[in-house]
C-alpha positions in Angstrom: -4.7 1.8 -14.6 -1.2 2.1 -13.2 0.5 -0.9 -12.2 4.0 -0.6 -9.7 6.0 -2.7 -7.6 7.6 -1.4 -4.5 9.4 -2.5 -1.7 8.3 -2.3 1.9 11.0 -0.7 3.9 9.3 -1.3 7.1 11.5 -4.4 9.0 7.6 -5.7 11.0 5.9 -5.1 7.6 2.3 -3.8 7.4 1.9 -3.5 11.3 -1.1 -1.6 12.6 1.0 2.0 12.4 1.8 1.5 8.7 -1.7 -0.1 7.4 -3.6 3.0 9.7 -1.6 5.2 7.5 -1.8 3.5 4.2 -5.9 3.5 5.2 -5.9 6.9 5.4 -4.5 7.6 2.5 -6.6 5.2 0.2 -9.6 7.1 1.8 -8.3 9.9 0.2 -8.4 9.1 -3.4 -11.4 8.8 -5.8 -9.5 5.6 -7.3 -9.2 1.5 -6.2 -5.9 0.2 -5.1 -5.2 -3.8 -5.6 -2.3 -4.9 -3.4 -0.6 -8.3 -4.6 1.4 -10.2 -2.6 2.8 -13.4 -3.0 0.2 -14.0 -6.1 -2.6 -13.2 -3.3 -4.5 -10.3 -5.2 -6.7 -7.9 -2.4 -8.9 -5.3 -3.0 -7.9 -2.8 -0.1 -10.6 -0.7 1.4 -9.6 -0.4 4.5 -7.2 -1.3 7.4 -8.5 -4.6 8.0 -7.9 -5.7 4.5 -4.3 -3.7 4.2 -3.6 -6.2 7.8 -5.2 -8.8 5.7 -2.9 -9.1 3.2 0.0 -10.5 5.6 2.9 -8.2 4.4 5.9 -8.9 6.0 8.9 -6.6 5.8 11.7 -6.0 3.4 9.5 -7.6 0.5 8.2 -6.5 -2.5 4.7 -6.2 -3.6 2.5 -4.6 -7.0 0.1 -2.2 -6.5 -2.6 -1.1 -9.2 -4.6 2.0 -9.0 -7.5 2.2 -11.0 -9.5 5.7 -11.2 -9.7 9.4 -12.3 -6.9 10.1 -9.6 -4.6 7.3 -9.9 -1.3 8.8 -10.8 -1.2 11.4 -8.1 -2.5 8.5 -5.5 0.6 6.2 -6.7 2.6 8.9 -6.4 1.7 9.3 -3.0 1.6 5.5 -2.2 5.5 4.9 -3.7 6.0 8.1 -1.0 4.8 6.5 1.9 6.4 3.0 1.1 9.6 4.9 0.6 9.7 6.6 3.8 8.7 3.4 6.1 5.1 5.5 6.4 7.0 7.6 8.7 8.6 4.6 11.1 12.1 3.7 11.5 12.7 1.2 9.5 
């Protein structure tokens, strides 16, 4: 299990854009992915939870990935948070 707090860059937060490419990624990995936000722990699975979760922008959240392939999906994960998932942030 790898536990790691990063920021989101994005100014709107997890919008649709962001939270259709964060879905695509989690699809990708073998391993679970908790999102924790404001003490609100999620389970995300999909889209619909990632918008669930209410992220707003320029805050700060812990993920944890759980699984065979969890360092090289946190690795991509702190990517993607780093880059705005592509957006101008």
């Amino acid at each position: 299990m790898i536990k790691q707090s990063v920021r989101v860059v994005n100014s709107t937060g997890l919008h649709a854009r962001p939270a259709a490419t964060l879905a695509k990624i989690v699809k990708k990995y073998e391993s679970s992915l908790t999102l924790i936000n404001n003490g609100k722990e999620i389970h995300i699975k999909g889209m619909m939870s990632i918008l669930g979760a209410g992220v707003k922008g320029n805050s700060t959240i812990d993920l944890t990935c759980d699984g065979q392939d969890e360092q090289a999906f946190m690795t991509e994960l702190k990517t993607a948070f780093a880059e705005g998932f592509g957006e101008a942030c």
